[in-house]
C-alpha positions in Angstrom: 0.0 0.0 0.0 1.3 3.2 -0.7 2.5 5.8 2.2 0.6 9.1 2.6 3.3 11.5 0.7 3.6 9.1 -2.0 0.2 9.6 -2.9 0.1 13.4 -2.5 2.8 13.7 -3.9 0.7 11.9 -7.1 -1.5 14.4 -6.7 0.8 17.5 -8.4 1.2 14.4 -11.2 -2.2 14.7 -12.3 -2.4 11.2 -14.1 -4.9 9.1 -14.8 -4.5 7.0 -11.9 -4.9 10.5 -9.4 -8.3 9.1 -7.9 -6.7 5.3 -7.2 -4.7 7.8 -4.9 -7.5 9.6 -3.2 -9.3 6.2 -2.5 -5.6 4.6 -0.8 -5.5 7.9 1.3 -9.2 7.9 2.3 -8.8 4.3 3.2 -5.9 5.2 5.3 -7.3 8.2 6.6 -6.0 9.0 10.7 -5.5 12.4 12.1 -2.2 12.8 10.2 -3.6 12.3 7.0 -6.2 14.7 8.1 -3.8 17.7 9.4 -1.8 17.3 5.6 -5.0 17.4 3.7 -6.3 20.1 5.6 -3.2 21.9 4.4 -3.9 21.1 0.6 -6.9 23.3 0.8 -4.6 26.5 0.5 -2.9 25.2 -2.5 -3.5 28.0 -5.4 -3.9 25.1 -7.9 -7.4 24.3 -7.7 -6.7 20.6 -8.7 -5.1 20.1 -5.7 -7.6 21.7 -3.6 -10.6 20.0 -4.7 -8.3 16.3 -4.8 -7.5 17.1 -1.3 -11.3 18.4 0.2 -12.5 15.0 -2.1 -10.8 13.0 -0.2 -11.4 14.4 3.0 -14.9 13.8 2.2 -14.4 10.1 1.9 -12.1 9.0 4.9 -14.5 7.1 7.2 -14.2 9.3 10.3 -13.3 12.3 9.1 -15.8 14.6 11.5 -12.1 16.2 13.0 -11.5 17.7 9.7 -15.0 19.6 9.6 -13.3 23.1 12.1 -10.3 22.8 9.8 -12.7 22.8 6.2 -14.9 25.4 7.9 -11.7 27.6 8.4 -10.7 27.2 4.8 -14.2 27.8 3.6 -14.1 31.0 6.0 -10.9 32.3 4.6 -10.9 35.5 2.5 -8.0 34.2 0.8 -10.4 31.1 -0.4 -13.5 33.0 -0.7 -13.7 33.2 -5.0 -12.8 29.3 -4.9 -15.0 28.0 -1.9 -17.5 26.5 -4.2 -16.0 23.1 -4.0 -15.0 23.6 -0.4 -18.3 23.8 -0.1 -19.5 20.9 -1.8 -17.3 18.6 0.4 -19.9 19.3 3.1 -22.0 16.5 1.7 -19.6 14.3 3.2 -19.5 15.4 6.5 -21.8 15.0 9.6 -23.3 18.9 9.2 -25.8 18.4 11.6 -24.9 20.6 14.1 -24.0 23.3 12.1 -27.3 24.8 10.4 -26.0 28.3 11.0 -23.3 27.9 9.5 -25.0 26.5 6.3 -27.2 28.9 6.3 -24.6 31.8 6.4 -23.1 30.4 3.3 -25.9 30.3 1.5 -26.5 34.0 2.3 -23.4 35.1 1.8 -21.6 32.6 -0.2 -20.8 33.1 -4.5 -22.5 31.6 -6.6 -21.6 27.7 -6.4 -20.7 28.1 -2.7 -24.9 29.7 -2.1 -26.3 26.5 -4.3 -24.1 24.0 -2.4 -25.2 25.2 0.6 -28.5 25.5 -0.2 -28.6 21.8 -1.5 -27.1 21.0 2.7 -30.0 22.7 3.6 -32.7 21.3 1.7 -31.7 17.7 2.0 -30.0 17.3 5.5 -32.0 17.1 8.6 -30.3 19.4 11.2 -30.4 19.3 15.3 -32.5 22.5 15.3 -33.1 24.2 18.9 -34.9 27.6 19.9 -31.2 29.0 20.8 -30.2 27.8 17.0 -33.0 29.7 15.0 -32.6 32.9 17.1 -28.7 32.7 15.6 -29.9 32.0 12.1 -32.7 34.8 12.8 -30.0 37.0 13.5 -27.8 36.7 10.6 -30.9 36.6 7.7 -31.2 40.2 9.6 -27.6 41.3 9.0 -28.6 39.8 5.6 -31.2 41.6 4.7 -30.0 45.0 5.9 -26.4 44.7 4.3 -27.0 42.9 1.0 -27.6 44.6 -2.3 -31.4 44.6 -3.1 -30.6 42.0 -6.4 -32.7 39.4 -7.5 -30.5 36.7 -5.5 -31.5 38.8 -2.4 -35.0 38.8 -3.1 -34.6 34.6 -3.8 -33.0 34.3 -0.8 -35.3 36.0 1.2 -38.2 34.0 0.0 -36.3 30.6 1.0 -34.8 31.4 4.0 -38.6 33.0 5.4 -40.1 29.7 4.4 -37.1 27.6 6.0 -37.7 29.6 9.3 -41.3 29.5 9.1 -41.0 25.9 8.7 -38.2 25.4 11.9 -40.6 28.0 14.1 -43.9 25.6 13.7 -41.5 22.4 14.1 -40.3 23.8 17.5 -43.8 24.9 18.8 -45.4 21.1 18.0 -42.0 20.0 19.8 -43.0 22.0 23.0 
């Protein structure tokens, strides 16, 4: 089986057989495998980024990587190139982290705002009182420091009807 820098270092290759090293690293996975993926997502070649969120995505237990992706996602550095950073949530336990989802899809460009909005229509969050007075908050900032565009005005309309939604599941809960 092939170590961990031998198949990042396949990575920069860009051969056909790249993915056969994305599946030997997710098998491997570990916490060190973790930490130097986490560090590909700074990598200016986007290849290299998206090879190394990918397989973050598919190692097993890979819920320690999800403060280390939110960072990168986070970063103004990475904020034109988040999209796929993004997309990676899908294979991560997001559960706990509907505010966070729901920021990026207010704030987020363009592929970053549908991936997001794909997280929140299809995974069932751990919703509390204390969690829809956060997201309450930011749709706020949201709608009082957004450019009145017709992706505001979508946006509105969704994240209303997500709320409205959350409020009436929480009052049948208590």
């Amino acid at each position: 089986m092939k170590d961990m820098e031998t198949c990042i270092t396949n990575f920069y290759k860009k051969d056909e057989e790249v993915y056969q090293n994305v599946g030997v690293l997710a098998k491997i996975g570990g916490p060190e495998v973790i930490e130097r993926l986490l560090t590909l997502l700074y990598e200016e070649d986007l290849d290299i980024q998206y090879l190394a969120v990918n397989t973050l995505a598919q190692i097993e237990d890979n819920q320690s990587a999800l403060p280390g992706l939110f960072a990168a996602i986070h970063d103004p550095k990475l904020k034109a190139q988040n999209g796929s950073l993004v997309e990676a949530l899908e294979g991560f336990d997001v559960s706990d982290h509907f505010v966070d989802i729901l920021k990026l899809y207010l704030n987020g460009g363009l592929k970053a705002s549908a991936m997001a909005k794909l997280l929140l229509d299809y995974t069932e969050f751990n919703i509390s009182s204390r969690t829809l007075k956060k997201a309450k908050k930011h749709i706020h900032h949201f709608a009082h420091n957004s450019l009145k565009d017709d992706r505001y005005e979508t946006k509105m309309i969704e994240v209303t009807a997500i709320v409205n939604d959350l409020e009436a599941l929480i009052d049948e809960g208590q």
